[in-house]
C-alpha positions as CSV (number, residue, x, y, z in Angstrom):
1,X,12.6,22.7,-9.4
2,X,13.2,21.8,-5.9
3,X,17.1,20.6,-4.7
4,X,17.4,17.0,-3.2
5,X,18.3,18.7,-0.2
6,X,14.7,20.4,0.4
7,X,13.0,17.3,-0.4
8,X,11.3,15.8,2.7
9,X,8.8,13.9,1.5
10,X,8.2,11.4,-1.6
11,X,5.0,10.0,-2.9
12,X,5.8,6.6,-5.1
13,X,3.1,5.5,-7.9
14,X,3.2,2.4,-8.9
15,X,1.7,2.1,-12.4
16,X,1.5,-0.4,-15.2
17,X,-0.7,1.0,-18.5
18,X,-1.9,3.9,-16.8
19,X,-0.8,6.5,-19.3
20,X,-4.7,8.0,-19.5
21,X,-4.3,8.6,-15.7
22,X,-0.8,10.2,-14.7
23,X,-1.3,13.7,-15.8
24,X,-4.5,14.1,-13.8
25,X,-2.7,12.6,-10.9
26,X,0.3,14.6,-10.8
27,X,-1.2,18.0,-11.5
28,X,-4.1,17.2,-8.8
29,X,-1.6,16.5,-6.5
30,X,0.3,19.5,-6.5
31,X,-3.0,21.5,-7.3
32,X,-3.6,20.2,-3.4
33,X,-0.3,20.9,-1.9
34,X,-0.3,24.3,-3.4
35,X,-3.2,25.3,-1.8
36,X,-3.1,28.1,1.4
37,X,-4.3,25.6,3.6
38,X,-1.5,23.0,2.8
39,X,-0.1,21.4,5.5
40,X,3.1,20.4,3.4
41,X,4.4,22.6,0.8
42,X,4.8,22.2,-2.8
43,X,8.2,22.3,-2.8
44,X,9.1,19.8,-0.4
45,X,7.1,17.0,-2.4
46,X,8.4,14.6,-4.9
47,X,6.6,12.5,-6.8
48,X,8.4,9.2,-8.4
49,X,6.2,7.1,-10.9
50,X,7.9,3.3,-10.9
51,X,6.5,1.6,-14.3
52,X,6.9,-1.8,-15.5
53,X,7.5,-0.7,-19.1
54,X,4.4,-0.1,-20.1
55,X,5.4,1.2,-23.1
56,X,1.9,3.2,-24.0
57,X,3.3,6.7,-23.5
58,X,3.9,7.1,-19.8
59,X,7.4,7.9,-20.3
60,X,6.9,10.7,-22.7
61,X,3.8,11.8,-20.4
62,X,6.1,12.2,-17.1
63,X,8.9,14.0,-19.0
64,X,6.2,16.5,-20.2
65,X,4.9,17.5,-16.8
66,X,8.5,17.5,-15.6
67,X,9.1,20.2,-18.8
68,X,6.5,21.7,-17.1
69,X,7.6,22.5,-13.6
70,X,6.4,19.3,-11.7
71,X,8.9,17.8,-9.7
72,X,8.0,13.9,-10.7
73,X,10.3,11.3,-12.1
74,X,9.7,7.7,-13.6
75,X,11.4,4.6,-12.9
76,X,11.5,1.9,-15.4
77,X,11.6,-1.4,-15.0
78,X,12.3,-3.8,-17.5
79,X,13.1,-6.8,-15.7
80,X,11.1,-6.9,-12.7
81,X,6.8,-7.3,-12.6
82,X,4.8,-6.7,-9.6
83,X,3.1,-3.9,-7.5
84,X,4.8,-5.0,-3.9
85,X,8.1,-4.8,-5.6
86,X,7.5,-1.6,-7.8
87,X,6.7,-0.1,-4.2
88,X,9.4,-1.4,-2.7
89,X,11.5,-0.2,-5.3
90,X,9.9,3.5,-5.6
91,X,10.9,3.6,-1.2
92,X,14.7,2.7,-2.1
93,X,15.1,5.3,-5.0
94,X,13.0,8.2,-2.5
95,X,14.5,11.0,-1.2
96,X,12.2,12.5,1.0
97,X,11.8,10.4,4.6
98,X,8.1,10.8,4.8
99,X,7.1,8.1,1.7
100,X,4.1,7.9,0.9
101,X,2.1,5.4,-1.6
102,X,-0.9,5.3,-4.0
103,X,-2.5,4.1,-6.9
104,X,-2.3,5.2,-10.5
105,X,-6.1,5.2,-11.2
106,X,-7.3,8.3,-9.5
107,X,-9.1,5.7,-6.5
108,X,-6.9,7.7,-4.4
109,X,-8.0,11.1,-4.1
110,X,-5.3,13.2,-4.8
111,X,-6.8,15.7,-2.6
112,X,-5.8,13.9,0.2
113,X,-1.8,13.5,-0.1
114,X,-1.1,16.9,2.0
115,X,-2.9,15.1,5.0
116,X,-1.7,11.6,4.7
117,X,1.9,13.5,4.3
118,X,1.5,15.3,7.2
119,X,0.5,12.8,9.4
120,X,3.8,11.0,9.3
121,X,6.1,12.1,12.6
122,X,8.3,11.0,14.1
123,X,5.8,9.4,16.7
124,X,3.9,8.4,13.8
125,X,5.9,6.5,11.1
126,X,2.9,4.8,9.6
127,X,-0.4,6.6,7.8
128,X,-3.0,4.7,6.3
129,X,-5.6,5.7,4.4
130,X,-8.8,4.1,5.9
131,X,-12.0,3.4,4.0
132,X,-13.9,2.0,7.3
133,X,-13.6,5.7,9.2
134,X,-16.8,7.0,10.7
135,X,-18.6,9.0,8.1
136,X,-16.8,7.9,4.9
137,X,-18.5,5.4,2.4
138,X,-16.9,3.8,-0.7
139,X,-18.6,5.1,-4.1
140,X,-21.4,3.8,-5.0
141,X,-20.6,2.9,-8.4
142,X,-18.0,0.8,-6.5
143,X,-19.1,-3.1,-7.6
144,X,-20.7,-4.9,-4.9
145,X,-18.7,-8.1,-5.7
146,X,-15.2,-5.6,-5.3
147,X,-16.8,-4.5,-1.7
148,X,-17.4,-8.3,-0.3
149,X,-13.8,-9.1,-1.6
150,X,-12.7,-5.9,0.1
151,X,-14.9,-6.7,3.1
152,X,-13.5,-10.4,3.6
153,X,-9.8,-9.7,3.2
154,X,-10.3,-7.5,6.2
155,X,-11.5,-9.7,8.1
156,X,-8.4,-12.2,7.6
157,X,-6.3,-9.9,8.1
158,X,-7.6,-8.9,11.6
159,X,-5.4,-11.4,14.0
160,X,-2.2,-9.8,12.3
161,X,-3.0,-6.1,12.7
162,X,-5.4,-3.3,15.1
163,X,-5.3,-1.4,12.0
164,X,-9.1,-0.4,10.6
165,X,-8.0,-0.6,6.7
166,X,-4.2,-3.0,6.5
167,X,-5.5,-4.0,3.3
168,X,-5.5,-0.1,2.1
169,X,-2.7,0.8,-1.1
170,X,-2.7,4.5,0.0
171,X,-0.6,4.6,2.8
172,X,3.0,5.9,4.2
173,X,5.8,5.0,6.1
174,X,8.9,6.8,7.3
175,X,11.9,5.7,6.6
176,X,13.7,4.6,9.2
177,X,10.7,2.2,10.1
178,X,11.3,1.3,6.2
179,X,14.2,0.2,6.9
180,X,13.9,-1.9,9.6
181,X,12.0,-4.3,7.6
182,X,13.2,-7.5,6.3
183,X,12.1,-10.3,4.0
184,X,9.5,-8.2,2.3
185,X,7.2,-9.8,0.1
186,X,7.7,-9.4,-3.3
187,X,5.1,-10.8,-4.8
188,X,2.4,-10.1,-2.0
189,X,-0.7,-8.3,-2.8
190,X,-0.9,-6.4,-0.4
191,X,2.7,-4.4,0.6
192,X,1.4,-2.5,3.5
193,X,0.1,-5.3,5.8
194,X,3.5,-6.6,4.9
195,X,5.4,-3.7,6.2
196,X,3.3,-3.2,9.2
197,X,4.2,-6.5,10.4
198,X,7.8,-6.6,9.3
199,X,8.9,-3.3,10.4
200,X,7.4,-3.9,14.1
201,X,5.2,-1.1,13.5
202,X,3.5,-0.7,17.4
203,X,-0.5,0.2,17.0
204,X,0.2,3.4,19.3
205,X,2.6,4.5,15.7
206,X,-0.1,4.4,13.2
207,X,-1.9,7.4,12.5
208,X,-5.3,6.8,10.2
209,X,-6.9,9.2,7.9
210,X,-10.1,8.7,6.6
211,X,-11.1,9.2,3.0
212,X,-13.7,8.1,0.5
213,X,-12.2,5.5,-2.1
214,X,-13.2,6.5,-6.1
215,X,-13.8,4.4,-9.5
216,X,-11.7,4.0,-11.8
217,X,-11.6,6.7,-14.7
218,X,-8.9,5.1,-16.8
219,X,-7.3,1.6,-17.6
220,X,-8.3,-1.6,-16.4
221,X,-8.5,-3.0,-12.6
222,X,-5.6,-5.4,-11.6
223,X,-7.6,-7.1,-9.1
224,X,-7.6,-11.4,-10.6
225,X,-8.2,-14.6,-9.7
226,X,-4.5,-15.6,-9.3
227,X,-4.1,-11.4,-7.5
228,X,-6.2,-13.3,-4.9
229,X,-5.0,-16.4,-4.7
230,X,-1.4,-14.8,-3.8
231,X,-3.1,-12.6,-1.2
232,X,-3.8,-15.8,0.5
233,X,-0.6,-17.1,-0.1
234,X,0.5,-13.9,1.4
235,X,-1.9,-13.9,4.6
236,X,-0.2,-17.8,5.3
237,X,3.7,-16.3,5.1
238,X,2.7,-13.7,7.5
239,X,0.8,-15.9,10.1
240,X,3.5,-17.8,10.6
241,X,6.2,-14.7,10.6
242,X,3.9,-13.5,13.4
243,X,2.9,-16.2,15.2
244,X,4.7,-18.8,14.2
245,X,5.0,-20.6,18.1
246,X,1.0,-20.4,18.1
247,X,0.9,-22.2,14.8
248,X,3.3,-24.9,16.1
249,X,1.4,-25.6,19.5
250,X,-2.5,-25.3,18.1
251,X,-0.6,-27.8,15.5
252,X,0.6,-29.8,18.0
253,X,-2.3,-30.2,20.0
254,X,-4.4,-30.8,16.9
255,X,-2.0,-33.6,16.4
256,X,-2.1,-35.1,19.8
257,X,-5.7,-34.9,19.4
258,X,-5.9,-36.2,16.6
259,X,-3.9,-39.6,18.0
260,X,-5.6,-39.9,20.9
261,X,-9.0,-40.6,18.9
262,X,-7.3,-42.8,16.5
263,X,-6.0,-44.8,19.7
264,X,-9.7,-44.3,20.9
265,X,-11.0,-45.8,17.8
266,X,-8.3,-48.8,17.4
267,X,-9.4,-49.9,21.1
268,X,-13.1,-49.7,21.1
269,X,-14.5,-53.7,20.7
Protein backbone atom coordinates (compact mmCIF):
# COMPACT_ATOMS: atom_id res chain seq x y z
CA UNK A 1 0.00 0.00 0.00
CA UNK A 2 1.28 3.35 -0.97
CA UNK A 3 2.76 5.90 2.00
CA UNK A 4 0.98 9.36 2.41
CA UNK A 5 4.12 10.75 1.21
CA UNK A 6 3.94 9.21 -2.46
CA UNK A 7 0.38 10.19 -2.74
CA UNK A 8 -0.09 12.96 -5.30
CA UNK A 9 -3.33 12.64 -6.35
CA UNK A 10 -6.92 11.79 -4.81
CA UNK A 11 -10.05 10.86 -6.45
CA UNK A 12 -13.20 11.58 -3.96
CA UNK A 13 -16.70 9.53 -4.55
CA UNK A 14 -19.34 10.80 -3.25
CA UNK A 15 -21.92 8.04 -2.71
CA UNK A 16 -25.15 7.45 -0.93
CA UNK A 17 -26.75 3.64 -1.51
CA UNK A 18 -24.35 2.76 -4.03
CA UNK A 19 -23.04 -0.46 -2.50
CA UNK A 20 -23.96 -2.54 -6.05
CA UNK A 21 -21.62 -0.01 -7.72
CA UNK A 22 -18.25 0.58 -5.65
CA UNK A 23 -16.34 -2.54 -6.34
CA UNK A 24 -16.71 -2.11 -10.06
CA UNK A 25 -15.56 1.46 -9.68
CA UNK A 26 -12.62 1.00 -7.73
CA UNK A 27 -11.15 -2.02 -9.46
CA UNK A 28 -11.91 -0.30 -13.01
CA UNK A 29 -10.08 2.50 -11.87
CA UNK A 30 -7.01 1.10 -10.92
CA UNK A 31 -7.49 -1.55 -13.83
CA UNK A 32 -6.89 1.97 -15.91
CA UNK A 33 -4.15 3.44 -14.06
CA UNK A 34 -2.25 0.25 -14.12
CA UNK A 35 -2.19 0.03 -17.63
CA UNK A 36 1.38 0.67 -19.76
CA UNK A 37 -0.01 3.60 -21.17
CA UNK A 38 -0.95 5.31 -17.89
CA UNK A 39 -0.21 8.67 -17.62
CA UNK A 40 -0.36 8.54 -13.69
CA UNK A 41 0.73 5.57 -11.84
CA UNK A 42 -1.07 3.25 -9.69
CA UNK A 43 0.60 4.02 -6.79
CA UNK A 44 0.40 7.61 -6.65
CA UNK A 45 -3.59 7.40 -6.65
CA UNK A 46 -5.91 7.38 -3.75
CA UNK A 47 -9.26 6.83 -3.88
CA UNK A 48 -11.57 8.14 -0.78
CA UNK A 49 -15.37 7.13 -0.85
CA UNK A 50 -17.40 9.90 1.48
CA UNK A 51 -20.83 8.16 2.38
CA UNK A 52 -23.74 9.51 4.08
CA UNK A 53 -24.29 6.27 6.07
CA UNK A 54 -25.89 4.42 3.81
CA UNK A 55 -25.80 1.59 5.81
CA UNK A 56 -26.45 -1.21 2.83
CA UNK A 57 -22.93 -2.63 2.97
CA UNK A 58 -20.64 -0.01 1.58
CA UNK A 59 -18.58 -0.06 4.52
CA UNK A 60 -17.90 -3.66 4.57
CA UNK A 61 -17.40 -3.45 0.62
CA UNK A 62 -14.52 -0.68 0.85
CA UNK A 63 -12.70 -2.52 3.65
CA UNK A 64 -12.69 -5.61 1.42
CA UNK A 65 -11.07 -4.11 -1.59
CA UNK A 66 -8.76 -2.33 0.85
CA UNK A 67 -7.94 -6.21 2.20
CA UNK A 68 -7.25 -6.57 -1.09
CA UNK A 69 -4.53 -4.22 -2.11
CA UNK A 70 -6.61 -1.10 -3.22
CA UNK A 71 -5.53 1.96 -1.80
CA UNK A 72 -9.37 3.42 -1.13
CA UNK A 73 -10.79 4.61 2.14
CA UNK A 74 -14.48 5.63 3.21
CA UNK A 75 -15.65 8.47 5.08
CA UNK A 76 -18.78 8.37 6.99
CA UNK A 77 -20.93 10.73 7.69
CA UNK A 78 -23.50 10.59 10.08
CA UNK A 79 -24.59 13.97 10.61
CA UNK A 80 -24.18 15.83 7.50
CA UNK A 81 -26.55 15.06 3.87
CA UNK A 82 -25.66 16.39 0.61
CA UNK A 83 -23.40 15.68 -2.45
CA UNK A 84 -21.76 19.53 -2.53
CA UNK A 85 -20.75 18.95 0.92
CA UNK A 86 -19.73 15.19 0.84
CA UNK A 87 -17.27 16.69 -2.03
CA UNK A 88 -16.28 19.29 -0.12
CA UNK A 89 -15.61 17.07 2.57
CA UNK A 90 -13.78 14.23 0.48
CA UNK A 91 -11.13 17.63 -0.86
CA UNK A 92 -10.47 18.47 3.00
CA UNK A 93 -9.64 14.82 4.08
CA UNK A 94 -7.37 14.31 0.49
CA UNK A 95 -3.94 13.89 0.46
CA UNK A 96 -2.93 14.02 -2.91
CA UNK A 97 -3.01 17.88 -4.48
CA UNK A 98 -4.43 16.80 -7.86
CA UNK A 99 -8.29 15.97 -6.46
CA UNK A 100 -10.33 14.78 -8.60
CA UNK A 101 -14.32 14.00 -8.46
CA UNK A 102 -16.88 11.57 -9.77
CA UNK A 103 -19.97 9.76 -9.39
CA UNK A 104 -20.67 6.51 -7.74
CA UNK A 105 -22.92 4.97 -10.61
CA UNK A 106 -20.32 4.04 -13.18
CA UNK A 107 -21.79 7.37 -15.52
CA UNK A 108 -18.21 8.30 -15.15
CA UNK A 109 -16.10 6.14 -17.04
CA UNK A 110 -13.55 4.94 -14.97
CA UNK A 111 -11.39 4.58 -17.92
CA UNK A 112 -10.99 8.05 -17.98
CA UNK A 113 -9.49 9.04 -14.41
CA UNK A 114 -5.67 8.67 -15.66
CA UNK A 115 -6.47 11.55 -18.24
CA UNK A 116 -8.61 13.86 -16.26
CA UNK A 117 -5.60 13.20 -13.46
CA UNK A 118 -3.09 14.13 -15.65
CA UNK A 119 -4.47 17.08 -16.98
CA UNK A 120 -4.20 18.96 -13.76
CA UNK A 121 -0.74 21.27 -13.62
CA UNK A 122 0.23 23.57 -12.22
CA UNK A 123 -1.00 25.89 -15.22
CA UNK A 124 -4.01 23.93 -15.17
CA UNK A 125 -5.69 23.60 -11.68
CA UNK A 126 -9.07 22.84 -13.09
CA UNK A 127 -10.20 19.56 -15.39
CA UNK A 128 -13.62 19.02 -16.41
CA UNK A 129 -15.01 16.32 -17.91
CA UNK A 130 -17.02 17.70 -20.94
CA UNK A 131 -19.95 15.90 -22.51
CA UNK A 132 -20.38 18.68 -25.43
CA UNK A 133 -16.63 17.83 -26.99
CA UNK A 134 -16.54 17.37 -30.63
CA UNK A 135 -17.13 13.74 -31.46
CA UNK A 136 -18.51 12.55 -28.05
CA UNK A 137 -22.33 11.85 -27.66
CA UNK A 138 -24.28 10.89 -24.45
CA UNK A 139 -25.69 7.22 -24.51
CA UNK A 140 -28.40 6.61 -26.15
CA UNK A 141 -30.27 4.91 -23.60
CA UNK A 142 -29.67 8.24 -21.79
CA UNK A 143 -33.62 9.66 -21.24
CA UNK A 144 -34.53 12.36 -23.45
CA UNK A 145 -36.24 14.22 -20.63
CA UNK A 146 -32.56 13.88 -18.49
CA UNK A 147 -30.82 15.43 -21.89
CA UNK A 148 -33.26 18.69 -22.11
CA UNK A 149 -32.67 19.13 -18.31
CA UNK A 150 -29.05 18.66 -18.91
CA UNK A 151 -29.29 20.87 -22.03
CA UNK A 152 -31.17 23.85 -20.26
CA UNK A 153 -28.95 24.01 -17.09
CA UNK A 154 -26.24 24.76 -19.50
CA UNK A 155 -27.50 27.25 -20.96
CA UNK A 156 -28.08 29.17 -17.50
CA UNK A 157 -25.12 28.67 -16.54
CA UNK A 158 -23.46 30.29 -19.56
CA UNK A 159 -23.04 34.17 -18.35
CA UNK A 160 -21.15 32.70 -15.15
CA UNK A 161 -18.62 30.50 -16.97
CA UNK A 162 -16.59 29.92 -20.83
CA UNK A 163 -16.56 26.49 -19.62
CA UNK A 164 -18.30 23.81 -22.41
CA UNK A 165 -19.71 21.38 -19.57
CA UNK A 166 -19.79 23.68 -15.69
CA UNK A 167 -22.59 21.64 -14.92
CA UNK A 168 -20.30 18.28 -15.24
CA UNK A 169 -19.76 16.11 -11.63
CA UNK A 170 -16.52 14.51 -13.05
CA UNK A 171 -14.14 17.12 -12.64
CA UNK A 172 -10.71 18.20 -10.69
CA UNK A 173 -9.21 20.88 -9.02
CA UNK A 174 -5.77 21.38 -7.39
CA UNK A 175 -5.49 22.29 -4.33
CA UNK A 176 -4.24 25.32 -3.82
CA UNK A 177 -7.04 26.79 -6.19
CA UNK A 178 -9.25 24.65 -3.57
CA UNK A 179 -8.27 26.53 -1.23
CA UNK A 180 -8.72 29.86 -2.25
CA UNK A 181 -12.40 29.36 -2.25
CA UNK A 182 -14.76 30.72 0.14
CA UNK A 183 -18.40 30.53 1.01
CA UNK A 184 -18.94 27.27 -0.84
CA UNK A 185 -22.27 26.02 -1.35
CA UNK A 186 -23.33 23.45 0.61
CA UNK A 187 -26.30 22.58 -0.48
CA UNK A 188 -25.81 23.54 -4.31
CA UNK A 189 -26.30 21.06 -6.90
CA UNK A 190 -23.87 21.58 -8.72
CA UNK A 191 -20.20 21.87 -6.66
CA UNK A 192 -18.09 22.53 -9.57
CA UNK A 193 -19.69 25.73 -11.16
CA UNK A 194 -19.42 26.65 -7.56
CA UNK A 195 -15.78 26.32 -7.34
CA UNK A 196 -15.00 27.70 -10.67
CA UNK A 197 -16.51 30.87 -9.66
CA UNK A 198 -15.37 30.99 -6.10
CA UNK A 199 -11.87 30.02 -6.46
CA UNK A 200 -11.32 32.74 -9.42
CA UNK A 201 -10.52 29.95 -11.62
CA UNK A 202 -9.29 32.21 -15.06
CA UNK A 203 -10.74 30.32 -18.44
CA UNK A 204 -6.95 30.20 -19.76
CA UNK A 205 -6.63 27.45 -16.25
CA UNK A 206 -9.15 25.00 -17.29
CA UNK A 207 -8.14 22.11 -19.19
CA UNK A 208 -11.32 19.98 -20.78
CA UNK A 209 -11.43 16.38 -21.57
CA UNK A 210 -13.92 14.99 -23.46
CA UNK A 211 -15.73 11.71 -22.69
CA UNK A 212 -18.99 9.93 -23.38
CA UNK A 213 -21.35 10.00 -20.27
CA UNK A 214 -22.99 6.18 -19.38
CA UNK A 215 -26.40 4.87 -17.64
CA UNK A 216 -26.79 3.90 -14.73
CA UNK A 217 -26.03 0.15 -13.85
CA UNK A 218 -26.85 0.25 -10.18
CA UNK A 219 -29.12 2.19 -7.62
CA UNK A 220 -31.41 4.88 -8.24
CA UNK A 221 -30.77 8.56 -9.97
CA UNK A 222 -30.62 11.48 -7.48
CA UNK A 223 -31.75 13.94 -9.91
CA UNK A 224 -35.60 15.49 -8.16
CA UNK A 225 -37.90 18.01 -8.28
CA UNK A 226 -36.57 19.84 -5.20
CA UNK A 227 -32.46 18.62 -6.75
CA UNK A 228 -33.69 21.28 -9.27
CA UNK A 229 -35.27 23.65 -7.60
CA UNK A 230 -31.93 24.19 -5.50
CA UNK A 231 -29.86 24.31 -8.69
CA UNK A 232 -31.80 27.38 -9.31
CA UNK A 233 -31.52 28.56 -6.07
CA UNK A 234 -27.90 27.95 -6.59
CA UNK A 235 -27.63 29.68 -10.19
CA UNK A 236 -29.37 33.05 -8.14
CA UNK A 237 -26.41 33.01 -5.13
CA UNK A 238 -23.91 32.81 -7.81
CA UNK A 239 -25.23 35.66 -10.09
CA UNK A 240 -25.08 37.88 -7.66
CA UNK A 241 -21.53 36.62 -6.12
CA UNK A 242 -20.46 37.36 -9.71
CA UNK A 243 -22.05 40.13 -10.79
CA UNK A 244 -23.58 41.46 -8.13
CA UNK A 245 -22.91 45.58 -9.40
CA UNK A 246 -24.73 44.51 -12.73
CA UNK A 247 -27.62 43.07 -10.78
CA UNK A 248 -27.89 46.38 -8.80
CA UNK A 249 -27.71 48.86 -11.84
CA UNK A 250 -30.09 46.67 -14.49
CA UNK A 251 -32.20 46.76 -11.03
CA UNK A 252 -31.89 50.18 -10.81
CA UNK A 253 -32.72 51.17 -14.04
CA UNK A 254 -35.60 48.75 -14.17
CA UNK A 255 -36.74 50.75 -11.32
CA UNK A 256 -36.33 54.21 -12.63
CA UNK A 257 -38.15 52.87 -15.56
CA UNK A 258 -40.47 51.55 -14.00
CA UNK A 259 -41.31 55.20 -12.20
CA UNK A 260 -41.07 57.14 -14.97
CA UNK A 261 -44.12 55.21 -16.73
CA UNK A 262 -46.12 55.26 -13.56
CA UNK A 263 -45.45 59.23 -13.51
CA UNK A 264 -46.32 58.80 -17.34
CA UNK A 265 -49.50 57.24 -16.56
CA UNK A 266 -50.59 59.44 -13.40
CA UNK A 267 -50.22 62.61 -15.84
CA UNK A 268 -51.83 61.51 -18.99
CA UNK A 269 -55.64 63.39 -19.05
Amino acid sequence: MSSRQTIHYSVIVPAYKENGNLRPLVTRIFEALRRSDSPVPAEQVEVIIVDDNSRDGSYESVQALYQEGYNVRIIVRTTERGLSSAVVRGFQEAVGDNMLCMDADLQHPPEYVPAMLASMSPTHTFVLGTRYGKGVEMDKDWPLHRRIISSGARLLALPLTSASDPMSGFFGIRKESFMKARNLNSQGFKIALDLLIKSHVPPHAIAEVPFSFGVRSEGESKLTGKVMIKYLEQLAELYWYKHSILVVLVLFFALVIFLYLVQKWIDSP
